[in-house]
N, C-alpha and C positions, 0 to 999 in steps of 0.2 A: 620696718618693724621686725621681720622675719631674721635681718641681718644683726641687730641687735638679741636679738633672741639666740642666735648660734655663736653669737661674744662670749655671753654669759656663758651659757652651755661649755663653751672651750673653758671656759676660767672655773669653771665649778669641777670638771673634770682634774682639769689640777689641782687646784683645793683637795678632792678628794683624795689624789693620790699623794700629794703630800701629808694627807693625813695618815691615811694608809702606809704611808714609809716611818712615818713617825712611832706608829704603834708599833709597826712589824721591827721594825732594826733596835728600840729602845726597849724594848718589852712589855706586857703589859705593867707590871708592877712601878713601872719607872713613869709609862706615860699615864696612867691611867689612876695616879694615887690622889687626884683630885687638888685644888687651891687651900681647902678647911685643915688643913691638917696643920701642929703647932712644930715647928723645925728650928733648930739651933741655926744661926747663921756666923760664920767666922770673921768677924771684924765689919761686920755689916757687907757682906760678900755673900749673895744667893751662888749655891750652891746648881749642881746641872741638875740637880732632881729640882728644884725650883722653875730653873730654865725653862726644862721637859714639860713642868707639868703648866707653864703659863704660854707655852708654843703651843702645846694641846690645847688647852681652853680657847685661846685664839682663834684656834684654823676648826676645830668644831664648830665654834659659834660663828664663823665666815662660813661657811658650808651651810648651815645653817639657816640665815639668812639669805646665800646664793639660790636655796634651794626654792623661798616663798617667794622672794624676786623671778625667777623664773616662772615658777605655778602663775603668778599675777600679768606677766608678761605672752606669756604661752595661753593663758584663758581670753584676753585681750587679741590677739591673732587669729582664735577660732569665730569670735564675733564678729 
């Protein structure tokens, strides 16, 4: 169980820092302008702020859940 638990660890890790790359190199205003928002698209061609902002939603809400997978995982090891 222990080795399972420091899988995840290594994968949330990068999760993180791919998120982390994502905000920091894209900017905020590019990664962080949210899915709600109503945007022109050219020929039904999502545009890279589109891209940005559904690679963000993604790898947040993987981190996310990496993060309650571990807490359940890591409470489960101390028992």
């Amino acid at each position: 169980m222990k080795i399972f638990y420091n899988i995840l660890l290594g994968a949330a890790v990068i999760i993180a820092l791919m998120f982390v790359a994502l905000v920091y190199f894209t900017g905020k205003g590019d990664a962080m302008s949210g899915g709600g928002a109503i945007r022109t698209t050219f020929k039904g061609k999502a545009s890279i702020d589109d891209l940005i902002s559904k690679v963000t939603l993604y790898t947040g809400l993987s981190f996310m859940g990496m993060m309650v997978v571990l807490d359940i995982v890591g409470n489960m090891i101390k028992d």
